[in-house]
C-alpha positions as CSV (number, residue, x, y, z in Angstrom):
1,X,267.4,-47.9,-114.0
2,X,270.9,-49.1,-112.8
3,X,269.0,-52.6,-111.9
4,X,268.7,-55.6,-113.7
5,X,265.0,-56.7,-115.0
6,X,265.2,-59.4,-117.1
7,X,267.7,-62.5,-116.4
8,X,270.4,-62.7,-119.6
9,X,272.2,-65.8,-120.4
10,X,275.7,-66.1,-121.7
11,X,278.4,-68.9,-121.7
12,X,282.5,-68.3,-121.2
13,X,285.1,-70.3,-120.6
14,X,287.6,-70.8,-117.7
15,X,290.6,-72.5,-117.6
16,X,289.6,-75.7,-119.3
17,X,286.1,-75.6,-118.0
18,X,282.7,-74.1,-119.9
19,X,280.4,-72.4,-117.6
20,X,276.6,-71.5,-118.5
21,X,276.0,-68.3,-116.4
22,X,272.2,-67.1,-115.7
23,X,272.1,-63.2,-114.2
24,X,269.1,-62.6,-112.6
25,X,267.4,-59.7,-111.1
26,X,267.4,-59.4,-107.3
27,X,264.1,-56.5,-107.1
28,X,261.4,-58.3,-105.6
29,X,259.1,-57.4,-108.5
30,X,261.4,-59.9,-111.1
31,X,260.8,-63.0,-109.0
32,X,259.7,-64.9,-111.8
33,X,263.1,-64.6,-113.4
34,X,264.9,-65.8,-110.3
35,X,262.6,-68.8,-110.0
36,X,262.8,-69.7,-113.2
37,X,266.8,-69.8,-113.2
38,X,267.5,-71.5,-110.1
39,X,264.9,-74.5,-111.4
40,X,267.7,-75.0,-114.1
41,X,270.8,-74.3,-112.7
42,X,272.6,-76.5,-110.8
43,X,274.8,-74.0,-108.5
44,X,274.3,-70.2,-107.4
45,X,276.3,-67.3,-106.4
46,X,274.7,-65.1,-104.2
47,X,276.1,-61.5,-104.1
48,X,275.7,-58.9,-101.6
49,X,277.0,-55.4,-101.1
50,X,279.7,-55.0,-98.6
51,X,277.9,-51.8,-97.2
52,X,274.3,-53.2,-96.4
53,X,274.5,-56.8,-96.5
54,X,272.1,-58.9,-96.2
55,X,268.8,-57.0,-97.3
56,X,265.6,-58.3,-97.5
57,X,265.1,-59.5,-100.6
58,X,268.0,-61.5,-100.1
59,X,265.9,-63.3,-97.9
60,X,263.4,-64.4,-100.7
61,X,265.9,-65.5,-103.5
62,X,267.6,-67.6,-100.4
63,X,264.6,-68.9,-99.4
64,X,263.6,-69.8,-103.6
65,X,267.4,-71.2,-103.8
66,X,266.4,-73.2,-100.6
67,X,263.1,-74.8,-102.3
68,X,265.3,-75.7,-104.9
69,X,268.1,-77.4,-103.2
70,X,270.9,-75.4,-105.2
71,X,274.3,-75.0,-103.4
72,X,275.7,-71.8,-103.5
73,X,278.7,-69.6,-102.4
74,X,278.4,-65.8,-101.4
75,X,280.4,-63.2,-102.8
76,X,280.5,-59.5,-100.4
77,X,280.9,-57.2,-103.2
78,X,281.5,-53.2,-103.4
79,X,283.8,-53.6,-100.2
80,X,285.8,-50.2,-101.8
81,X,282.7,-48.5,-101.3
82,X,282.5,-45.8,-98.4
83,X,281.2,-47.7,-95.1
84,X,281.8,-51.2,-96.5
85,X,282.6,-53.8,-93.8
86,X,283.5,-57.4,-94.2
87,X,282.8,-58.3,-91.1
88,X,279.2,-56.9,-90.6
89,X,278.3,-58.2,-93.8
90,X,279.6,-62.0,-93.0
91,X,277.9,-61.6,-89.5
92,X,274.6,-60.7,-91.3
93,X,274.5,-63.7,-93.7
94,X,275.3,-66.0,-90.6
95,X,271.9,-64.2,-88.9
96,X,269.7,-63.9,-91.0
97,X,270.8,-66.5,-93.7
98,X,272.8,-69.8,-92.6
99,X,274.5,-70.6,-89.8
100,X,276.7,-72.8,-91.8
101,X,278.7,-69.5,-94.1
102,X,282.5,-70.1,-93.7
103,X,284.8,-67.3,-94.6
104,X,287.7,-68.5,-97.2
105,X,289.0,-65.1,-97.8
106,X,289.0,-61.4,-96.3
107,X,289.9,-58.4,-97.4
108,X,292.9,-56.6,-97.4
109,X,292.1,-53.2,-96.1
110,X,288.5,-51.5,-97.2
111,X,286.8,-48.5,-98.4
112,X,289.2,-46.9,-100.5
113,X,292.2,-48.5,-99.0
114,X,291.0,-52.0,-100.7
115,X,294.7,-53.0,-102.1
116,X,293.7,-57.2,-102.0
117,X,292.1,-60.7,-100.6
118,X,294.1,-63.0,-98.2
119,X,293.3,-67.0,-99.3
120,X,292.9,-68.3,-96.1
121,X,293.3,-71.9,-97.4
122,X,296.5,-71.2,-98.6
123,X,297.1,-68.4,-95.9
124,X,298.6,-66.3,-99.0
125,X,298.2,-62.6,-99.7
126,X,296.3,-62.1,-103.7
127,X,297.0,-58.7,-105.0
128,X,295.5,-58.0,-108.8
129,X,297.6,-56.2,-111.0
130,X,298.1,-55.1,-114.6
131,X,295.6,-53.6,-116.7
132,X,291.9,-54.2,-115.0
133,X,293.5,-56.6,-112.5
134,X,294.1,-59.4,-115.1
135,X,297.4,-60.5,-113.3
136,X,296.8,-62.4,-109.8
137,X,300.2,-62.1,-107.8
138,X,300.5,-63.9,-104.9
139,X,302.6,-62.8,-101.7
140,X,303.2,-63.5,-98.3
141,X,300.5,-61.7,-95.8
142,X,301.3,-58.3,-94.6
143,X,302.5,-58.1,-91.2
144,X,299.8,-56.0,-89.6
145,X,297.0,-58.4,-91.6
146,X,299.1,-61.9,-89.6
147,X,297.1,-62.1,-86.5
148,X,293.9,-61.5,-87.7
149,X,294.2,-63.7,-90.8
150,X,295.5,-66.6,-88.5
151,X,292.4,-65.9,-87.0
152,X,290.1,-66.3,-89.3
153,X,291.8,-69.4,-90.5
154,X,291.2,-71.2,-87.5
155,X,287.3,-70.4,-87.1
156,X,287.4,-71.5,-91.0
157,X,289.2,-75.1,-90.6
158,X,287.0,-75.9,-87.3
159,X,284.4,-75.7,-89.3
160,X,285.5,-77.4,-92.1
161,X,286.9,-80.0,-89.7
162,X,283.7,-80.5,-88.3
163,X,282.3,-82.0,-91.3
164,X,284.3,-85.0,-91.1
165,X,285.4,-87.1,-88.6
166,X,289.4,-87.7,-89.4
167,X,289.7,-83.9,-89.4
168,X,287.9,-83.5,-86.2
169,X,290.5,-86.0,-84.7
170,X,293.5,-84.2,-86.3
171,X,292.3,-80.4,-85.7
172,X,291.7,-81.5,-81.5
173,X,295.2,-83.1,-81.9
174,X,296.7,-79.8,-83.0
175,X,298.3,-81.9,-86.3
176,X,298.6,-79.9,-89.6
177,X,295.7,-80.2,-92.0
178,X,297.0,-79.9,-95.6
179,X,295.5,-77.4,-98.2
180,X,294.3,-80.7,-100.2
181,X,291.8,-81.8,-97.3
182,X,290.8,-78.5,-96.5
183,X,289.4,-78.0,-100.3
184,X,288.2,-81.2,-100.8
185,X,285.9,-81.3,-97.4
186,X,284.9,-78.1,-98.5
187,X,284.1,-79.5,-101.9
188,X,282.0,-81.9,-100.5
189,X,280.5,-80.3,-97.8
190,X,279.2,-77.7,-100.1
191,X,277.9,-79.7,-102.5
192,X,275.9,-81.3,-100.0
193,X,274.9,-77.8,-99.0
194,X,276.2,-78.2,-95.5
195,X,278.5,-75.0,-95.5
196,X,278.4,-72.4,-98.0
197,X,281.9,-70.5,-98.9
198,X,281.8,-66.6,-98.2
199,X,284.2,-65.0,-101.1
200,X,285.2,-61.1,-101.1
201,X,286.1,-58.2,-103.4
202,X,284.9,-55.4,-105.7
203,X,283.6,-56.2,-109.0
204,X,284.1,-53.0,-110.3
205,X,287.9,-52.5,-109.2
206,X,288.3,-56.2,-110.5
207,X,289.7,-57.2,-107.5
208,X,288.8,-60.8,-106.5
209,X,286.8,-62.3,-109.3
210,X,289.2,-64.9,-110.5
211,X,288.9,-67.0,-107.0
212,X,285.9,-66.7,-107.4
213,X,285.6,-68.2,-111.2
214,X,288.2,-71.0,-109.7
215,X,285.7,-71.2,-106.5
216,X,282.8,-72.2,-108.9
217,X,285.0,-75.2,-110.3
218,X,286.3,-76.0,-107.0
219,X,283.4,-75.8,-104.9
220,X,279.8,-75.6,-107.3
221,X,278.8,-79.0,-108.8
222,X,279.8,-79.7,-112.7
223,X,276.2,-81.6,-114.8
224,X,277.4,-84.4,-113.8
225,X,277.5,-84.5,-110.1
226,X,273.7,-83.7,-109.5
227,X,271.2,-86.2,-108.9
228,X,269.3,-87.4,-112.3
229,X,266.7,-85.3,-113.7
230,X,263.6,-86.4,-112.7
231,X,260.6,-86.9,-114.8
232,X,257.1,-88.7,-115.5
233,X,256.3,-91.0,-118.1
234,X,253.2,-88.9,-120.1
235,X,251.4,-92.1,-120.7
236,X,251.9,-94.3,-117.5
237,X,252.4,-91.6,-115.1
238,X,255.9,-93.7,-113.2
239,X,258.6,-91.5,-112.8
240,X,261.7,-91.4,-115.0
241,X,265.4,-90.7,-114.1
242,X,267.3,-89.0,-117.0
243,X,271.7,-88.7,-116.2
244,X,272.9,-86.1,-117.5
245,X,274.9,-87.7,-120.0
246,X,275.4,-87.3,-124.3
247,X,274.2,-90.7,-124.6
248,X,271.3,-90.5,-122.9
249,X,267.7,-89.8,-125.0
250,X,267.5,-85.9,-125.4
251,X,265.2,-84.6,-123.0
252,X,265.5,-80.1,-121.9
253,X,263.2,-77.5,-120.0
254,X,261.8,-74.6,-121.2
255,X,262.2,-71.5,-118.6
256,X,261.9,-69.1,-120.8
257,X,260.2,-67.0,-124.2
258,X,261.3,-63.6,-125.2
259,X,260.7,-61.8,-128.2
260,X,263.6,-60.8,-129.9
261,X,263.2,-57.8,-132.5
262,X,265.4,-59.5,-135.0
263,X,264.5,-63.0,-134.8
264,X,261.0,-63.4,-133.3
265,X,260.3,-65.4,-130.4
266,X,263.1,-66.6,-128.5
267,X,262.8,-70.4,-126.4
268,X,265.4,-70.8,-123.8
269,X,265.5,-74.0,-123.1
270,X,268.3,-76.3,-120.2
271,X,269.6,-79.6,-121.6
272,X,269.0,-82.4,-119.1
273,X,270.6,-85.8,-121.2
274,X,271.2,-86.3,-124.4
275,X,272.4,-84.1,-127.5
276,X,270.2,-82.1,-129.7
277,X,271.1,-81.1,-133.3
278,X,270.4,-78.7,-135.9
279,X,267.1,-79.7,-138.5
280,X,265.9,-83.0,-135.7
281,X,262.4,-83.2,-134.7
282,X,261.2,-82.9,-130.6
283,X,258.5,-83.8,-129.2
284,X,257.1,-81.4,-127.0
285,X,255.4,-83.8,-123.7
286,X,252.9,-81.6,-122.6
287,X,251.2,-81.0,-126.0
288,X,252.2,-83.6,-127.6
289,X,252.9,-82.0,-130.8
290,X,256.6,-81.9,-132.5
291,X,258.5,-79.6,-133.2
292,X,261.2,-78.7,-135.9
293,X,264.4,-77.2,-134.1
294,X,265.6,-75.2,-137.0
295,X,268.2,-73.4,-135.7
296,X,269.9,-73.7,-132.0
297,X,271.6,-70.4,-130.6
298,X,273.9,-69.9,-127.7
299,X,273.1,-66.8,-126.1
300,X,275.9,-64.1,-124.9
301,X,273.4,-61.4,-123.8
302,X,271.7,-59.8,-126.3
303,X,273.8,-61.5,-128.7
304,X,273.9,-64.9,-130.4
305,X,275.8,-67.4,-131.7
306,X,274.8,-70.3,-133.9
307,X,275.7,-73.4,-133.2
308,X,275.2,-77.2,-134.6
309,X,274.8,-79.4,-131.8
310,X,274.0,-79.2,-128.0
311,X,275.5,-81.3,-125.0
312,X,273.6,-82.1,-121.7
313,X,273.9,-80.1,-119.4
314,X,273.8,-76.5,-121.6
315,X,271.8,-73.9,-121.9
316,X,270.7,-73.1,-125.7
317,X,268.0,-70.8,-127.2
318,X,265.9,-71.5,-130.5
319,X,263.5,-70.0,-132.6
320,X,260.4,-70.2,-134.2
321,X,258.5,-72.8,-132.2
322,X,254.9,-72.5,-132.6
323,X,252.8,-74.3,-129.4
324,X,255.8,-74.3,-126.7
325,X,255.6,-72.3,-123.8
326,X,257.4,-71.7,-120.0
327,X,257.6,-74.7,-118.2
328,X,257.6,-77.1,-121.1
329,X,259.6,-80.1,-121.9
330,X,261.3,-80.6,-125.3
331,X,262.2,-84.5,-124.9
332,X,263.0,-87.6,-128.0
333,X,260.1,-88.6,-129.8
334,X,260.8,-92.5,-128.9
335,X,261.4,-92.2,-124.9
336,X,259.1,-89.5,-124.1
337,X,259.2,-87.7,-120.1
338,X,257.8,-84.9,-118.4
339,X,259.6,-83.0,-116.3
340,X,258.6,-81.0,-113.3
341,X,256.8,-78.0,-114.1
342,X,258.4,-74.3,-112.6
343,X,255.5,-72.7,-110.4
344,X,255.2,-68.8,-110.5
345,X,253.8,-66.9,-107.5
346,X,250.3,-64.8,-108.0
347,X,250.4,-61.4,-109.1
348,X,249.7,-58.7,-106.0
349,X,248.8,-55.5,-107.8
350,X,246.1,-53.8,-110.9
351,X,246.2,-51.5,-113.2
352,X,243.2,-50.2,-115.9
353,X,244.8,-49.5,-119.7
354,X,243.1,-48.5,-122.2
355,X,244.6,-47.1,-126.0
356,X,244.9,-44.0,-126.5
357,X,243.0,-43.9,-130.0
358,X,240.8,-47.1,-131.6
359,X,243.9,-47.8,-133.9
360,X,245.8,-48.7,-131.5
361,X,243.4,-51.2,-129.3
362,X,244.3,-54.1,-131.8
363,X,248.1,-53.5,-131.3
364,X,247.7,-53.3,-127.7
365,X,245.7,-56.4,-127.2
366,X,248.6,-58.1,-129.2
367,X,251.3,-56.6,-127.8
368,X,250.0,-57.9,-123.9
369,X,249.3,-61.0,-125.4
370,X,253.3,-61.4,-126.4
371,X,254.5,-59.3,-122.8
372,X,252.1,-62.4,-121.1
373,X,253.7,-65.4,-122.7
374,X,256.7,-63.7,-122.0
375,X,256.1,-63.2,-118.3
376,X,254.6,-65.7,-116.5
377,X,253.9,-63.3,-113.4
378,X,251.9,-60.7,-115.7
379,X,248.5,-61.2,-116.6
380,X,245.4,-59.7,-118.7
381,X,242.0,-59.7,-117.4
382,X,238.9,-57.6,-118.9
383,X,236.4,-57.0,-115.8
384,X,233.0,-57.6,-117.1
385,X,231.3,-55.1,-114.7
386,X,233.5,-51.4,-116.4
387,X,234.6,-53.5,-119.4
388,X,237.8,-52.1,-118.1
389,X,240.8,-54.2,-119.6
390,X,243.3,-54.8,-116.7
391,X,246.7,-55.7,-116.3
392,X,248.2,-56.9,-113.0
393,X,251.9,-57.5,-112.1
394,X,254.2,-58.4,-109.1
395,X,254.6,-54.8,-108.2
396,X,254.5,-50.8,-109.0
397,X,258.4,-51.1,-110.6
398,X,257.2,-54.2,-112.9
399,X,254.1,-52.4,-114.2
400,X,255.8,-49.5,-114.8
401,X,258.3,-51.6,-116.9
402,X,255.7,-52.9,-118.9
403,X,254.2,-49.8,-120.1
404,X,257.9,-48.6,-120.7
405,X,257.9,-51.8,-123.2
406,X,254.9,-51.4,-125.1
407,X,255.9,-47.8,-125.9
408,X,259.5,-48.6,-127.0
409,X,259.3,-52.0,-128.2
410,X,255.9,-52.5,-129.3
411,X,255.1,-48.7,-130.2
412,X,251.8,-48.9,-128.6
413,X,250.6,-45.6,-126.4
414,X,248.1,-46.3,-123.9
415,X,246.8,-44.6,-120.9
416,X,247.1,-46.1,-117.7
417,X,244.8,-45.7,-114.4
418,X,246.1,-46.0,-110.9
419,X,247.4,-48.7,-109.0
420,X,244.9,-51.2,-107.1
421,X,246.4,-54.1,-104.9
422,X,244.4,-57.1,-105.5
């Protein structure tokens, strides 16, 4: 459909850092998915397209980012696109989003005519060349780009400047503010979430993505620099603090089951402290039952890579757990915790199904039950009045996906009544 539904995880490497990337969906319908990732991720970037900007369900995955207090930088993509405007789109993030978006870079040129970025910390010109833009040259700024560039960069260190006091004094006594203190105020202020970096490019031309790789470094928080996990005791009830440090007592968060044709059910799960090895024993705190980690998996998409042991602050995937589900914590026998559940929103719309033939009502009844444990947005629900069995979702587009599912994956045919908002 040219949109993504579900959220896939993968893990790469930059320069000497590892990053653990989440994509999620951005259709209304897949909210659960966005939810669910920003409760376990500790930085965002938000993308938008350079031609529409903000649209509205922008709005709601801000506003879920918001709830979760995740800092985040913006990224105008598709700016070689055909009515793509920079300028529109920044204005739009400051209306309708935050007040507080500071431009670091513009383009150079657009629609077609999209040749580069200008840095405007370093008030340098970054062209990408060699094959599929691998090679980031740096220049000095075109003439005709000069005076606007210079004055983007002053809007862009007033702000910054007015985030801390020393600056302040310097920028109102015209001194020269050095690259260094720039980036570091706008470390800070960022990770505080009082401005929020606005980046620029195409994805698809590869122009532009390597600031922004060095931008999630620079200016996103690292395990380490976010406040302790918080948790409850299961017995006591007092809360617990967990750091997210390897010497800690393991404790991770389910966010999410999917069923994998090759392997079974799939548990995602976000290490909070401690490590977790191959063969060990969890507990999990809201059942209070163990479980045997068999194998652990790091994902890259659809696929997977074995591994032995897992570090705080990762995002691994294992198999074969019988009694967990979304939302629950995997944690050390001896210093159990519960951490704070993920809350979904209701589902908004009904559809009847019913098999096609009585062969197939078994498989179907099995089949929801797996979609259901999987999402935790979609339910089943038999009305006792028409014995009708239905199924209700977040949307038309979701339910539609669904049935697409149970025919491919689960090889189940079914006919379908109409719509019914709840």
């Amino acid at each position: 459909r040219g949109i993504t539904i579900t959220a896939a995880a993968t893990t790469m490497y930059w320069k000497e850092y590892q990053m653990n990337l989440i994509d999620t969906p951005g259709h209304i319908d897949f909210t659960a998915e966005v939810q669910r990732s920003l409760r376990v991720l500790d930085g965002a970037v938000v993308v938008f397209d350079g031609v529409a900007g903000v649209e509205p369900q922008s709005e709601t995955v801000w506003r879920q980012a918001d709830k979760y207090n995740v800092p985040r930088i913006c990224f105008i993509n598709k700016l070689d696109r055909m009515g793509a405007s920079f300028e529109k789109s920044f204005q739009s993030i400051l209306d309708k989003l935050t007040p507080n978006a500071v431009a670091v870079q513009i383009p150079i040129g657009l629609e077609e005519k999209l040749v580069g970025i200008i840095d405007l910390i370093k008030m340098k010109a970054l062209y990408f060349e060699g094959e599929k833009g691998v090679e980031v040259v740096e220049k000095d700024i075109p003439e005709e780009f000069k005076k606007e560039a210079e004055a983007w960069h002053k809007k862009m260190i007033e702000k910054i400047a007015g985030e801390d006091d020393v600056l302040t004094e310097k920028f109102l006594e015209v001194k020269e503010i050095s690259v260094e203190e720039i980036k570091n105020n706008l470390r800070r202020a960022s990770l505080a979430y009082e401005l929020v970096p606005i980046f620029c490019g195409s994805a698809l031309k590869n122009k532009g993505i390597q600031p922004v790789l060095d931008a999630i470094i620079d200016y996103l928080p690292s395990p380490s620099e976010v406040l302790p996990a918080v948790g409850t005791d299961p017995k006591t009830g007092t809360a617990i603090e967990r750091k997210a440090d390897d010497a800690e007592p393991f404790s991770a968060l389910v966010f999410k089951i999917a069923t994998d044709p090759y392997v079974g059910t799939l548990t995602y799960f976000r290490a909070y402290s401690g490590s977790l090895s191959k063969g060990s024993y969890v507990l999990n705190a809201n059942t209070g039952e163990q479980e045997r980690i068999s194998r652990i998996l790091r994902m890259h998409a659809d696929a997977r890579q074995d591994i032995d042991v897992l570090y705080a602050g990762e995002i691994g995937a294992t198999v074969g757990l019988k009694s967990t589900s979304n939302g629950h914590t995997l944690c050390e026998k001896a210093s159990p915790i519960v951490l704070e559940k993920i809350v979904f929103p209701e589902p908004v719309i009904g559809i009847r199904v019913e098999p096609k033939t009585k062969a197939d009502q078994e498989k179907l009844i099995m089949s929801i039950r797996k979609l259901t444990e999987e999402d935790p947005t979609f339910r089943i629900k038999e009305d006792l009045e028409t014995g009708e069995t239905i199924i209700s979702g977040m949307g038309e587009l979701h339910l539609d996906i669904i049935a697409d599912r149970l025919k491919r994956e689960f090889k189940v045919d079914a006919n379908y009544g109409r719509p019914q908002v709840a």
